[in-house]
N, CA, C and O atoms as CSV, one atom per row, in Angstrom:
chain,resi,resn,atom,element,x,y,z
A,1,UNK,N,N,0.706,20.234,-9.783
A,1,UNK,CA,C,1.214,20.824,-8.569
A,1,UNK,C,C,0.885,22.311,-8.523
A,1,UNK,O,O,0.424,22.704,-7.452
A,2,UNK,N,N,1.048,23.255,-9.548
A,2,UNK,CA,C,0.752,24.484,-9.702
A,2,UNK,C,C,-0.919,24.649,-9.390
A,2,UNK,O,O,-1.335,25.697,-8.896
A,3,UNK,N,N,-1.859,23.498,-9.728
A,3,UNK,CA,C,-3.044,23.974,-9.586
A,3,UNK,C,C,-3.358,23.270,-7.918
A,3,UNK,O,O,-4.180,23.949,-7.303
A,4,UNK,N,N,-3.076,22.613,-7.499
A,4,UNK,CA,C,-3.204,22.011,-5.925
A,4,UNK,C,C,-2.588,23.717,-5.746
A,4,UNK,O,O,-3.469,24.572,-5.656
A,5,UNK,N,N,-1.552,24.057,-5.712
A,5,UNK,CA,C,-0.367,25.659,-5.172
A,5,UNK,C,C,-1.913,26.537,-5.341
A,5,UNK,O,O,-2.082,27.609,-4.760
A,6,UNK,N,N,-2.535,26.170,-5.852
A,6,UNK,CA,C,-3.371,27.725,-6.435
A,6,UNK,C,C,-4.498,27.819,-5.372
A,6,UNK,O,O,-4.776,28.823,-4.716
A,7,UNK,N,N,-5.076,26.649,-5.313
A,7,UNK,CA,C,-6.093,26.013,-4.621
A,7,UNK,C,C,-6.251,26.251,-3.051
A,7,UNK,O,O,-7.136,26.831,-2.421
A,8,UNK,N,N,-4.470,25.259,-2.418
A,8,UNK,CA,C,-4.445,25.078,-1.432
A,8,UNK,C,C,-3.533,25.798,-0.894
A,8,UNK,O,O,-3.632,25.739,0.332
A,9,UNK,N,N,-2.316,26.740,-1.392
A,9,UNK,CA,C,-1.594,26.997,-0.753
A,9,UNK,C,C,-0.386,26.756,-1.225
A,9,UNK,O,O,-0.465,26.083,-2.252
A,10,UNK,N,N,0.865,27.050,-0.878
A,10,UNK,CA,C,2.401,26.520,-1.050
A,10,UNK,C,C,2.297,25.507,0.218
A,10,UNK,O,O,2.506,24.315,-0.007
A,11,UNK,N,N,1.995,25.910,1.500
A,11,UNK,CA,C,2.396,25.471,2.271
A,11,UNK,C,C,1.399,24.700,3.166
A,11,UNK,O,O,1.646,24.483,4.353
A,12,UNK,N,N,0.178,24.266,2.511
A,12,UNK,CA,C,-1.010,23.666,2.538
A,12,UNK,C,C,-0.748,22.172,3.646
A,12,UNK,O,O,0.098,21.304,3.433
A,13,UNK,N,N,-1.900,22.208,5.034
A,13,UNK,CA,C,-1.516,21.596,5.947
A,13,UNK,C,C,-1.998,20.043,5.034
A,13,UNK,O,O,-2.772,20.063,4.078
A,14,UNK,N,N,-1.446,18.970,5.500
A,14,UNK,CA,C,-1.933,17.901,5.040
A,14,UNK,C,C,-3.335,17.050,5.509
A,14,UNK,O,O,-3.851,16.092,4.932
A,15,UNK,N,N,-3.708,17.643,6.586
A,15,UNK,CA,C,-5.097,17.273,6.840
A,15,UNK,C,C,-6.353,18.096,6.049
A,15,UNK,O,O,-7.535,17.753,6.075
A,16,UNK,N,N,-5.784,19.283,5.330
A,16,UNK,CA,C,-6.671,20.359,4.655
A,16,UNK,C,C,-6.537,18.964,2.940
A,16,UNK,O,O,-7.505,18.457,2.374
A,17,UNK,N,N,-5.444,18.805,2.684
A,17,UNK,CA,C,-5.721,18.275,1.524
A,17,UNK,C,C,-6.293,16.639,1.659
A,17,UNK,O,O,-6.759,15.917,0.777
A,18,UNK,N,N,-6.102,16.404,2.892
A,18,UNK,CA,C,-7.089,14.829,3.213
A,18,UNK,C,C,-8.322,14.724,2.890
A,18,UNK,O,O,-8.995,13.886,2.291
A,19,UNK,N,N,-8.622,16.312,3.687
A,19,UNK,CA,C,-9.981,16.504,3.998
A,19,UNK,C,C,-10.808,16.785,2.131
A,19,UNK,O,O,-11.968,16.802,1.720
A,20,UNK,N,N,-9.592,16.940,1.553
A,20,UNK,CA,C,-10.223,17.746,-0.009
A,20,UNK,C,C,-9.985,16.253,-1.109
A,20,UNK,O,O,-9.491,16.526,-2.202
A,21,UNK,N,N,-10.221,15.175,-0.924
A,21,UNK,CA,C,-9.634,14.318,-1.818
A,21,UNK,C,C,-10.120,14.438,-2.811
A,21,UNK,O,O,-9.421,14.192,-3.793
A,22,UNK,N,N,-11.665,14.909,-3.038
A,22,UNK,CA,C,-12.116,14.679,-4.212
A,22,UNK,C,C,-11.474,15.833,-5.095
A,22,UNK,O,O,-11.191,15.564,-6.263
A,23,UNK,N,N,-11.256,16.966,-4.650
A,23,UNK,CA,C,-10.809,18.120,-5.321
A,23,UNK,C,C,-9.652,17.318,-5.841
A,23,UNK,O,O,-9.698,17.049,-7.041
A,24,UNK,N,N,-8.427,16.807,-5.019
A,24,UNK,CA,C,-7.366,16.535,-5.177
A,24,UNK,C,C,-7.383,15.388,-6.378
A,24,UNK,O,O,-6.617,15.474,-7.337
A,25,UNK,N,N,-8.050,14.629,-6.270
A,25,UNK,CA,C,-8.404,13.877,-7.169
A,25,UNK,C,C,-8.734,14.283,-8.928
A,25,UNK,O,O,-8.196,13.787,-9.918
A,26,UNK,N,N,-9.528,15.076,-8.877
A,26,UNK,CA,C,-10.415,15.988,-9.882
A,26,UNK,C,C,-8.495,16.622,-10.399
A,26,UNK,O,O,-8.057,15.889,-11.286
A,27,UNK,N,N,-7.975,17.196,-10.186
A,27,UNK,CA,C,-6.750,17.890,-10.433
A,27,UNK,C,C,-5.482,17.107,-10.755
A,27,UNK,O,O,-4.619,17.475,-11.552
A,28,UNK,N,N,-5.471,15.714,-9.870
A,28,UNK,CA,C,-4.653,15.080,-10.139
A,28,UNK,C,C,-4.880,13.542,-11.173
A,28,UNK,O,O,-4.639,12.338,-11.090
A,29,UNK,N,N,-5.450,14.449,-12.063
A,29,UNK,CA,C,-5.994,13.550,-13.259
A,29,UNK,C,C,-4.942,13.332,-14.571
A,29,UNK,O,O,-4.977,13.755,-15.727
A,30,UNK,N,N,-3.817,12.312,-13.703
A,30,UNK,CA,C,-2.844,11.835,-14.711
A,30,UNK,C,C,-2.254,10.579,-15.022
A,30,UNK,O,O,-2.134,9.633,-14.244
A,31,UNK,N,N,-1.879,10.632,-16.260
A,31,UNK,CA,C,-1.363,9.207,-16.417
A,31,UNK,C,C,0.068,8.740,-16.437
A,31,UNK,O,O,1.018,9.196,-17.074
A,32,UNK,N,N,0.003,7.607,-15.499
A,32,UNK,CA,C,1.281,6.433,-15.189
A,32,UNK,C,C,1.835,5.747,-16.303
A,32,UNK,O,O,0.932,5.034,-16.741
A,33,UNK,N,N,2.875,5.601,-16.989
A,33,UNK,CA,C,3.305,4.597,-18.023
A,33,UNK,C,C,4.279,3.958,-17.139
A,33,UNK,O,O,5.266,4.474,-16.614
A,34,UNK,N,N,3.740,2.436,-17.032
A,34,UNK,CA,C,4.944,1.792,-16.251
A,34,UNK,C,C,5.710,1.052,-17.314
A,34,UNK,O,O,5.084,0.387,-18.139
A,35,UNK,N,N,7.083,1.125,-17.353
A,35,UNK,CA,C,7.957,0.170,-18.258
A,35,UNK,C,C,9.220,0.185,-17.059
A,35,UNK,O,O,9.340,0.819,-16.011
A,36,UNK,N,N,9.999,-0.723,-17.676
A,36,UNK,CA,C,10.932,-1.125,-16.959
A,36,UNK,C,C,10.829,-2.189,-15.739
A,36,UNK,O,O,10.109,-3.181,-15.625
A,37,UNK,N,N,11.771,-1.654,-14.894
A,37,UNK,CA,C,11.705,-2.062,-13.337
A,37,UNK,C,C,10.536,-0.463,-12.712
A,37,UNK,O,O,11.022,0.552,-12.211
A,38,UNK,N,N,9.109,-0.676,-12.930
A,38,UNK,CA,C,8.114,0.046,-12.252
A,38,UNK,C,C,8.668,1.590,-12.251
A,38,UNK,O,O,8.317,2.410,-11.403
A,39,UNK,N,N,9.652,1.893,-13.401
A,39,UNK,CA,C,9.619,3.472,-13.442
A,39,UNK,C,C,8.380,4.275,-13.936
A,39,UNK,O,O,7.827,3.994,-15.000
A,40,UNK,N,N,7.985,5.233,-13.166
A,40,UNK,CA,C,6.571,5.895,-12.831
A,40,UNK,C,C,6.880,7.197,-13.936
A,40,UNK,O,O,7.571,8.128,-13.523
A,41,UNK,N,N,6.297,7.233,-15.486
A,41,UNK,CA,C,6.822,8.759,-15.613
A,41,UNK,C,C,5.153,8.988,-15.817
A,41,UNK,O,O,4.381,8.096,-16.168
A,42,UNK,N,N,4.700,10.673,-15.452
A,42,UNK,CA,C,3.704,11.332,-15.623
A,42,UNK,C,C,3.920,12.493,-16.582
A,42,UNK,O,O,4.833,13.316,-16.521
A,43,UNK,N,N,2.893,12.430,-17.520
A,43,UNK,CA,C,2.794,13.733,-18.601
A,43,UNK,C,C,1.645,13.618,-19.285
A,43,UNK,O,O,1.021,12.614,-19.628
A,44,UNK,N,N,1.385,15.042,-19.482
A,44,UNK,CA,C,0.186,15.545,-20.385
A,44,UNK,C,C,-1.190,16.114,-19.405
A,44,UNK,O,O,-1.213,16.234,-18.181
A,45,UNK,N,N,-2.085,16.353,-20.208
A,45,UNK,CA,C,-3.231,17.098,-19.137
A,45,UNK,C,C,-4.004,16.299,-19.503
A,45,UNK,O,O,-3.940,15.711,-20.583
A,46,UNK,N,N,-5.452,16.054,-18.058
A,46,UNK,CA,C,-6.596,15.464,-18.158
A,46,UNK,C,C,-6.383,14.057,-18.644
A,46,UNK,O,O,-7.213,13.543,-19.394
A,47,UNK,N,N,-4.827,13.121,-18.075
A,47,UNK,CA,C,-5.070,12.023,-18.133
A,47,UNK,C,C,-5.265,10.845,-17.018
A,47,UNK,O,O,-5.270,11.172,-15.831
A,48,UNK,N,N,-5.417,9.557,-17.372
A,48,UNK,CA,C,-5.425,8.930,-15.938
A,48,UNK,C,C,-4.690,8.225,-15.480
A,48,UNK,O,O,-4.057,7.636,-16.355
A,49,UNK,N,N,-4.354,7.889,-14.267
A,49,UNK,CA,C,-3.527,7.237,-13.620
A,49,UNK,C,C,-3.517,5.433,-13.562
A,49,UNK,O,O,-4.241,4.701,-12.886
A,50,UNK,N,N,-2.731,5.167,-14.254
A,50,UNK,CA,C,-2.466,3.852,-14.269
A,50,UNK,C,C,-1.697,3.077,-13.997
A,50,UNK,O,O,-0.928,3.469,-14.875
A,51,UNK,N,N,-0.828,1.777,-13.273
A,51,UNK,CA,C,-0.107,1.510,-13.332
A,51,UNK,C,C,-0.426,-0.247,-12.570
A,51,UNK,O,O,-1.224,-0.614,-11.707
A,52,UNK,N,N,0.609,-0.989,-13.374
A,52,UNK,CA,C,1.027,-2.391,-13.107
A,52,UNK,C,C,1.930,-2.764,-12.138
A,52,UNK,O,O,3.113,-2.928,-12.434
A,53,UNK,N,N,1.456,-2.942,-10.839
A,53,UNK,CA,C,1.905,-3.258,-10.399
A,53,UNK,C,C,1.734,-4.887,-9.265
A,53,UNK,O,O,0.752,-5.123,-8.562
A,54,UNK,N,N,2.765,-5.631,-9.372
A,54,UNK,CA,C,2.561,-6.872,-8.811
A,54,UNK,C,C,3.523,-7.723,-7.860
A,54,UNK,O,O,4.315,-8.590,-8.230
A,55,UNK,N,N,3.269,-7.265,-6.481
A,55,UNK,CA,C,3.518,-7.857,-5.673
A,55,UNK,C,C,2.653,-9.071,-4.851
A,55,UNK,O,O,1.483,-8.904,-4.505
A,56,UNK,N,N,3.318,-10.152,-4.629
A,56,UNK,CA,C,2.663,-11.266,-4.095
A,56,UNK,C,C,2.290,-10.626,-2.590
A,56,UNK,O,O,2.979,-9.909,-1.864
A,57,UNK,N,N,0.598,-11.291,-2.349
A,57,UNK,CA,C,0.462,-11.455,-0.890
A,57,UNK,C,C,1.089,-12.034,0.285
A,57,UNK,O,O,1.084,-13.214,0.636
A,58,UNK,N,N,1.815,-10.683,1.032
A,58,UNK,CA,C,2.466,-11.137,2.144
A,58,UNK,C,C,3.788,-10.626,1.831
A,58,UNK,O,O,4.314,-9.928,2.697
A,59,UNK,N,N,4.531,-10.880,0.571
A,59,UNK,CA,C,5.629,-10.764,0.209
A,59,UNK,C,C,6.541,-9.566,0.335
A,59,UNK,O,O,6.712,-8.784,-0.600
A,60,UNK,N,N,7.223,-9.419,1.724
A,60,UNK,CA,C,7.523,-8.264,2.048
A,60,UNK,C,C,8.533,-7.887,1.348
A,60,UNK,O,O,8.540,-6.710,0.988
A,61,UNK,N,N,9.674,-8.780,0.954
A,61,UNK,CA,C,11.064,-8.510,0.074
A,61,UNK,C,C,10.229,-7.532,-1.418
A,61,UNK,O,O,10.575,-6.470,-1.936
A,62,UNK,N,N,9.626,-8.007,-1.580
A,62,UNK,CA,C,8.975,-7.688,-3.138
A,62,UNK,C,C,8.178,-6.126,-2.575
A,62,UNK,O,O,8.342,-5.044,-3.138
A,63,UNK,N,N,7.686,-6.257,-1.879
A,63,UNK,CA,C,7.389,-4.648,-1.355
A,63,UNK,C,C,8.331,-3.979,-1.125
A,63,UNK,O,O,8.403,-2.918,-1.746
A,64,UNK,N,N,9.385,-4.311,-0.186
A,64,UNK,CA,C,10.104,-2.903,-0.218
A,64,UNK,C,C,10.673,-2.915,-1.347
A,64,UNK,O,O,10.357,-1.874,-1.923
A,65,UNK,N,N,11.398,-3.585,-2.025
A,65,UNK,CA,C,11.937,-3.933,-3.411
A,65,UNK,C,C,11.004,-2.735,-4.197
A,65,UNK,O,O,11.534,-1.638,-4.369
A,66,UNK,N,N,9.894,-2.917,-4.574
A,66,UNK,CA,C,9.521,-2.119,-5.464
A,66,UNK,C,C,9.234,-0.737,-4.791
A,66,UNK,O,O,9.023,0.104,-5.665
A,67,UNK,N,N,9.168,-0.306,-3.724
A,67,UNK,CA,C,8.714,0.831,-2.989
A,67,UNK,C,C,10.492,1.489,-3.052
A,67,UNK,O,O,10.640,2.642,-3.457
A,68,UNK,N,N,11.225,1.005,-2.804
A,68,UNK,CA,C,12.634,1.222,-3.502
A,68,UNK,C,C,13.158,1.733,-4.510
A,68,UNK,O,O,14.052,2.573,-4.608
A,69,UNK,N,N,12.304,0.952,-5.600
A,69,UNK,CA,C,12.835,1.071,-6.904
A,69,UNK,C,C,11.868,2.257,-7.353
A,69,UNK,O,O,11.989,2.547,-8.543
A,70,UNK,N,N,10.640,3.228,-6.412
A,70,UNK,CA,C,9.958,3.903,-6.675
A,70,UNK,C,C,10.659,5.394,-5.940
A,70,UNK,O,O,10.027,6.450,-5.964
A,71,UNK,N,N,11.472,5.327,-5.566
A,71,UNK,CA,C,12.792,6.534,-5.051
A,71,UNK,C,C,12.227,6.397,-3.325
A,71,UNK,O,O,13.148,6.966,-2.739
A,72,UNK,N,N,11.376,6.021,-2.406
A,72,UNK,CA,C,11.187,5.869,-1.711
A,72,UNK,C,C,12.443,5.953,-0.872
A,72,UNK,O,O,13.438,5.415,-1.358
A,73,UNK,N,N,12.601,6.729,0.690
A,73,UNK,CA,C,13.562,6.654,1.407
A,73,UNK,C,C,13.566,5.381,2.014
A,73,UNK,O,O,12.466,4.834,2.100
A,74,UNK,N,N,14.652,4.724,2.500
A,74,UNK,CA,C,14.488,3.334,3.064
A,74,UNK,C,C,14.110,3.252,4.313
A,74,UNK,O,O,13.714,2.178,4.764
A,75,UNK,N,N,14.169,4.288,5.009
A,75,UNK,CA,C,13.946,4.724,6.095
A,75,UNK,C,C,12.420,4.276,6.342
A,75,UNK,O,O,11.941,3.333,6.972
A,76,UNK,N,N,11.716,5.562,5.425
A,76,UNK,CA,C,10.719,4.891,5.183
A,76,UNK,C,C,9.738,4.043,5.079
A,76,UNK,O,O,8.620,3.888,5.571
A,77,UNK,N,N,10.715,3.305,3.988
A,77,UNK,CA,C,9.998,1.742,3.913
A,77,UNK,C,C,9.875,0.666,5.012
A,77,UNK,O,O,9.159,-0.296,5.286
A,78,UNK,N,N,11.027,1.379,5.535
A,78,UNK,CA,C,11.477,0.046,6.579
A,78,UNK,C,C,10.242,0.497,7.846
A,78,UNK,O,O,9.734,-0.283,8.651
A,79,UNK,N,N,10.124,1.142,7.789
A,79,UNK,CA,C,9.150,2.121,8.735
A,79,UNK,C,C,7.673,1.541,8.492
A,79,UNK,O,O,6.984,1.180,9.445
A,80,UNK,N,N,7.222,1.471,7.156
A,80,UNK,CA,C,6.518,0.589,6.650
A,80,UNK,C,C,6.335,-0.560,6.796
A,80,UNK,O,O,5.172,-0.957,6.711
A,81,UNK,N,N,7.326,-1.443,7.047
A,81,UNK,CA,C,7.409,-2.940,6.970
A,81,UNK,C,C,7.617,-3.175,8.361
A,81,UNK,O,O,8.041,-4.276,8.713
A,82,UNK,N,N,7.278,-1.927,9.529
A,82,UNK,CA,C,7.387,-2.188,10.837
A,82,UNK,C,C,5.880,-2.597,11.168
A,82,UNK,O,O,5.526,-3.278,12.130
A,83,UNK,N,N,4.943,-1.966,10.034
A,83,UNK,CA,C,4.077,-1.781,10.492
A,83,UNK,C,C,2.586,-2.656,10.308
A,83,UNK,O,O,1.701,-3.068,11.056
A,84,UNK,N,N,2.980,-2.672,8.381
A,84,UNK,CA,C,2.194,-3.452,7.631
A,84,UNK,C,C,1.538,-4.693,8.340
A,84,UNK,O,O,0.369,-4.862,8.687
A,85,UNK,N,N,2.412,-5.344,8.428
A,85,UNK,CA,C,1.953,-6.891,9.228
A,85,UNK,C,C,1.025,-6.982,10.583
A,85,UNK,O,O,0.480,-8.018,10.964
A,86,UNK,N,N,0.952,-5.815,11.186
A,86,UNK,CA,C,0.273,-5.974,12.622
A,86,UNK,C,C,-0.792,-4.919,12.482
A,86,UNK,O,O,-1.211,-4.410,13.521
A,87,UNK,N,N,-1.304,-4.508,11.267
A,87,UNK,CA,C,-2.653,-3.910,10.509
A,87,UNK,C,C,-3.494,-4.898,9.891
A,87,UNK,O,O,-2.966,-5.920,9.455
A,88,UNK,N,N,-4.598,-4.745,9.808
A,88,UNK,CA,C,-5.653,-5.052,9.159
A,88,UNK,C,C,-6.328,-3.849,7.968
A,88,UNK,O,O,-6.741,-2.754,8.351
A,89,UNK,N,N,-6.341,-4.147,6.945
A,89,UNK,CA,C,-7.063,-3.589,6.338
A,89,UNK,C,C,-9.036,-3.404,6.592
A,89,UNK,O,O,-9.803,-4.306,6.929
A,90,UNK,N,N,-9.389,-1.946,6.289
A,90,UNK,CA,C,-10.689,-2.108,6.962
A,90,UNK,C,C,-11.391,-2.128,5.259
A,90,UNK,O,O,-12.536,-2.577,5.201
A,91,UNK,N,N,-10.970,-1.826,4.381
A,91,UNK,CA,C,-11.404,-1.811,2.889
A,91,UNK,C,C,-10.253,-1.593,1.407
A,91,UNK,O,O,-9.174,-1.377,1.960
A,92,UNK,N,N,-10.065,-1.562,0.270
A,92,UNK,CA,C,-9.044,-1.357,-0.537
A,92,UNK,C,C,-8.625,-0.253,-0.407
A,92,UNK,O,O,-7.471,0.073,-0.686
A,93,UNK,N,N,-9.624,0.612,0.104
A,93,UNK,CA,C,-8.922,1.645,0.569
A,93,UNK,C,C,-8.403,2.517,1.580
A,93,UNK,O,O,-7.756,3.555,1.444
A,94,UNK,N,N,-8.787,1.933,2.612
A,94,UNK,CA,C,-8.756,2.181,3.790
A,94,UNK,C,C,-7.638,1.070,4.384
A,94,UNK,O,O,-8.039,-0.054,4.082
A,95,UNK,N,N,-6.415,1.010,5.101
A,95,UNK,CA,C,-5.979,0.258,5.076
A,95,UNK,C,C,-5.225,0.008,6.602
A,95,UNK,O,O,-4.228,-0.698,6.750
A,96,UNK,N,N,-5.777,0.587,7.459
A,96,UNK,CA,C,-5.961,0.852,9.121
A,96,UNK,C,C,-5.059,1.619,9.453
A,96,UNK,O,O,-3.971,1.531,8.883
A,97,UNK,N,N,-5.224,2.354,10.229
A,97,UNK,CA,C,-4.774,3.782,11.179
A,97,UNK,C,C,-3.318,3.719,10.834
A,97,UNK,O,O,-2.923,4.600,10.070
A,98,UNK,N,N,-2.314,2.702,11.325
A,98,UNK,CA,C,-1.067,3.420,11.473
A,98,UNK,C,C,0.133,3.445,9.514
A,98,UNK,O,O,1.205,3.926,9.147
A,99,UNK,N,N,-1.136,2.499,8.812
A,99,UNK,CA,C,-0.545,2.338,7.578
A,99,UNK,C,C,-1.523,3.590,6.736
A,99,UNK,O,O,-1.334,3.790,5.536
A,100,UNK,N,N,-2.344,4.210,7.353
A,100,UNK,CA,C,-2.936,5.328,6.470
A,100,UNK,C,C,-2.519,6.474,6.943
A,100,UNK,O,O,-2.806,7.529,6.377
A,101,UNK,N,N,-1.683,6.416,8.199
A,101,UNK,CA,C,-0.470,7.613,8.711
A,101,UNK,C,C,0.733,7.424,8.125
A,101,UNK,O,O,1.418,8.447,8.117
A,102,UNK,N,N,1.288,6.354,7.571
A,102,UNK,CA,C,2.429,6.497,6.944
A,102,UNK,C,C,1.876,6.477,5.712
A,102,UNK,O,O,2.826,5.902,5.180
A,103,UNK,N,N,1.060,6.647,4.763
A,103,UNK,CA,C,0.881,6.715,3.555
A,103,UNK,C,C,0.618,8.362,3.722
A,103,UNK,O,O,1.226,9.020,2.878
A,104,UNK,N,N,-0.196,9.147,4.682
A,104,UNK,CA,C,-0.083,10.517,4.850
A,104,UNK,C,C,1.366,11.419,4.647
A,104,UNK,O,O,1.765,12.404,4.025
A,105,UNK,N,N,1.805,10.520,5.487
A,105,UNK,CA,C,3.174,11.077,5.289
A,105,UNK,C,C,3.599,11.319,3.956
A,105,UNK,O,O,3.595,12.378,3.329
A,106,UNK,N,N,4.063,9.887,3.524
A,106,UNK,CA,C,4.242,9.961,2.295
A,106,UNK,C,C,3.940,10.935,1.322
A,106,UNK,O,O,4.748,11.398,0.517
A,107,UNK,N,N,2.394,11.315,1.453
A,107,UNK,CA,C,1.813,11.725,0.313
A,107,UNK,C,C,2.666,13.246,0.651
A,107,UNK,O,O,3.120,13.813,-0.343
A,108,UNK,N,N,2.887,13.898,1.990
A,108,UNK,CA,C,3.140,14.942,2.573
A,108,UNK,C,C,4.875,15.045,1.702
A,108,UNK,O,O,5.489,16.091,1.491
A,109,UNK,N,N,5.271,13.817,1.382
A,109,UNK,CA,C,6.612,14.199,0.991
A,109,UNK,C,C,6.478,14.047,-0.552
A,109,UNK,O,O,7.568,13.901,-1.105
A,110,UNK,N,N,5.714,14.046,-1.133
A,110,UNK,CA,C,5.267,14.251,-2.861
A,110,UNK,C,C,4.960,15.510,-2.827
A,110,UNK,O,O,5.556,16.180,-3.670
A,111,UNK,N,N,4.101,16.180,-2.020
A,111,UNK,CA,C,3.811,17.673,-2.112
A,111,UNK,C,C,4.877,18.449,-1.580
A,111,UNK,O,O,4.619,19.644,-1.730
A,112,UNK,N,N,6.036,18.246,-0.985
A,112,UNK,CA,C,6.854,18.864,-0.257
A,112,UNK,C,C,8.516,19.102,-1.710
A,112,UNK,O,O,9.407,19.919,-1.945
A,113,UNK,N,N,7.957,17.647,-2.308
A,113,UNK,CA,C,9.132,17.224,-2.986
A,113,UNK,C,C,10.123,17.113,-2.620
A,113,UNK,O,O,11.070,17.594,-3.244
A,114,UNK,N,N,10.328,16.253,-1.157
A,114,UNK,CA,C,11.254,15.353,-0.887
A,114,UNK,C,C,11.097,13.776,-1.034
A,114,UNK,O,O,11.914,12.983,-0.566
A,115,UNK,N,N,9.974,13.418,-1.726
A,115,UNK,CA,C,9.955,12.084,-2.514
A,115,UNK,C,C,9.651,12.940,-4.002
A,115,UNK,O,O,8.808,13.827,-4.138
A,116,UNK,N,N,10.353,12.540,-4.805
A,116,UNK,CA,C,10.681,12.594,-6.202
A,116,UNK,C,C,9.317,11.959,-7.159
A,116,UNK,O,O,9.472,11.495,-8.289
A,117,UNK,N,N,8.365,12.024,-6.655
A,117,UNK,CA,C,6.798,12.011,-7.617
A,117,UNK,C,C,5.886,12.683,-7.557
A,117,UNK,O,O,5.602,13.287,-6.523
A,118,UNK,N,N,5.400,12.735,-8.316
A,118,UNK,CA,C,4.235,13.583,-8.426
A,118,UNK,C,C,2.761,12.981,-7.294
A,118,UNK,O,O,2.458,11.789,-7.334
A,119,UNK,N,N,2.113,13.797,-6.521
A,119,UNK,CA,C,0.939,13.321,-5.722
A,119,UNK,C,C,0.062,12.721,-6.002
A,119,UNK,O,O,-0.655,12.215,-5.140
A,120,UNK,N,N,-0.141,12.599,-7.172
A,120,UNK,CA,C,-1.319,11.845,-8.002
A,120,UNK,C,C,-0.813,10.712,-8.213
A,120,UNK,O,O,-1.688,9.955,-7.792
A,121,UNK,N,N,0.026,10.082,-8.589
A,121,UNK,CA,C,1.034,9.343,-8.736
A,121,UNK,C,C,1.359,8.506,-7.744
A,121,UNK,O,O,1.349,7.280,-7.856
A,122,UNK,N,N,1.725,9.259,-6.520
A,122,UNK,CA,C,2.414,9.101,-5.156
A,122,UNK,C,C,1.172,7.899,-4.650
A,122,UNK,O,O,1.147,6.703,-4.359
A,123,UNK,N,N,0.515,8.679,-4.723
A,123,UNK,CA,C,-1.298,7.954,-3.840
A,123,UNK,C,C,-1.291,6.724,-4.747
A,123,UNK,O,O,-1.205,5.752,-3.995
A,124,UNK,N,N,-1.331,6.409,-5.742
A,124,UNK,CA,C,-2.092,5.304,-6.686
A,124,UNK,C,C,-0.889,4.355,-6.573
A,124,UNK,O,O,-1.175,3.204,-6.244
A,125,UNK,N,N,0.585,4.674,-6.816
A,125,UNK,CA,C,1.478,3.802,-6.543
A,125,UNK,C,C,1.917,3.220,-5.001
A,125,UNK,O,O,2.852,2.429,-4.878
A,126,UNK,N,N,1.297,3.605,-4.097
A,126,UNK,CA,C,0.843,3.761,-2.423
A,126,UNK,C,C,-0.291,2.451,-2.142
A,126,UNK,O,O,-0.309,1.476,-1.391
A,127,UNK,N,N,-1.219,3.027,-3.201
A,127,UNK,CA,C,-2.569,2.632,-2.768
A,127,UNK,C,C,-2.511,1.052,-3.512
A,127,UNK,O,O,-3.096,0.104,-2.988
A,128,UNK,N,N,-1.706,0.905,-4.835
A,128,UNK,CA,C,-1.925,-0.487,-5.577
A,128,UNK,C,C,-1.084,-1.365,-5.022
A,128,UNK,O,O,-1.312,-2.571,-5.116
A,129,UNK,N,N,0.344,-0.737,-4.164
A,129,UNK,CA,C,0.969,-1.698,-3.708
A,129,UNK,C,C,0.554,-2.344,-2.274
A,129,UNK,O,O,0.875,-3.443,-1.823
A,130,UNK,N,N,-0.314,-1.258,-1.652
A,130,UNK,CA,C,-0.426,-1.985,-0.446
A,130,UNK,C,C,-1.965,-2.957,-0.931
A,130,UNK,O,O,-2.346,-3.841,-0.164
A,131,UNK,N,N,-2.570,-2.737,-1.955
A,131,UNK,CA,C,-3.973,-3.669,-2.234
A,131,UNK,C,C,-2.851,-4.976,-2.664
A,131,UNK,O,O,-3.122,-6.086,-2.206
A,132,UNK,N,N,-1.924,-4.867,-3.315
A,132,UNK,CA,C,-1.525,-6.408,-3.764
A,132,UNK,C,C,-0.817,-7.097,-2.315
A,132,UNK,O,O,-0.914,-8.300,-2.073
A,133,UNK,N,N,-0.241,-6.316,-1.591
A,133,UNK,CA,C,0.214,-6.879,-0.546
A,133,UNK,C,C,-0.892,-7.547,0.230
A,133,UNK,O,O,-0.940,-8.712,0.625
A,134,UNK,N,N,-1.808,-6.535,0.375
A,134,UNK,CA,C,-3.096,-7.446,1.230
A,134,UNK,C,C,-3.721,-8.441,0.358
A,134,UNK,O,O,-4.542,-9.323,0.609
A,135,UNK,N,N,-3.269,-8.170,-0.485
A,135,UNK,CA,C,-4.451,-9.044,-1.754
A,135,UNK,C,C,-5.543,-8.530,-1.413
A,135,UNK,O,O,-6.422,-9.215,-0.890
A,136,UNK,N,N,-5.740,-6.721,-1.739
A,136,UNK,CA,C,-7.283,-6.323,-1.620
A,136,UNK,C,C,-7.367,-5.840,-2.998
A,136,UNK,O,O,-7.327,-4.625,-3.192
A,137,UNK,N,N,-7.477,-6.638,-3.954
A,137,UNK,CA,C,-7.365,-5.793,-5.518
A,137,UNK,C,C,-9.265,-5.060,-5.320
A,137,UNK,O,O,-9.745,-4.344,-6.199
């Protein structure tokens, strides 16, 4: 976070850091230990981001469930699960307009730290749950 602060700003617009993924990427080079019920902890430098996560295709209880158990506001989620179903994914990563505006968001509340994770983190636990939901591994 201190080196994104250095880079981009304190108060860095979120289309400036869209536009920078690879930077963001390059910086946010850390690693996930998942144990438990999908608790996310990050530590150390220059590691990578990993994590297990497995929700069935389609299975919306099991999505918000774990997007929940990831400190996620419910608000949120539910906001999410307005939306998910009447998207198409255009690639694993790309996952159509109004679900890659609420993952913006999101990411906007990891850098803000009103979601409780780290951005590097935020994105990959974002990005693996909505690939198992689509079943786009």
């Amino acid at each position: 976070m201190l080196q994104l602060e250095q880079e981009f700003g304190i108060e860095a617009d979120i289309s400036i850091l869209a536009n920078n993924k690879s930077v963001i990427n390059q910086i946010m080079n850390t690693t996930i230990n998942n144990s438990g019920d999908g608790a996310i902890i990050s530590n150390g430098d220059n590691n990578k981001v990993e994590a297990s996560i497995n929700i069935s295709k389609g299975n919306r209880e099991i999505l918000k469930e774990f997007l929940l158990s990831e400190k996620l506001p419910s608000t949120d989620v539910d906001d999410l699960l307005k939306i998910v179903d009447n998207t198409i994914p255009v690639s694993k990563e790309n996952f159509g307009e109004p679900v890659n505006s609420w993952m913006h968001k999101m990411l906007g509340k990891a850098l803000n730290g009103s979601w409780q994770i780290g951005i590097g983190a935020a994105g990959n636990v974002l990005a693996q749950a909505l690939q198992s939901y689509y079943n786009i591994k």
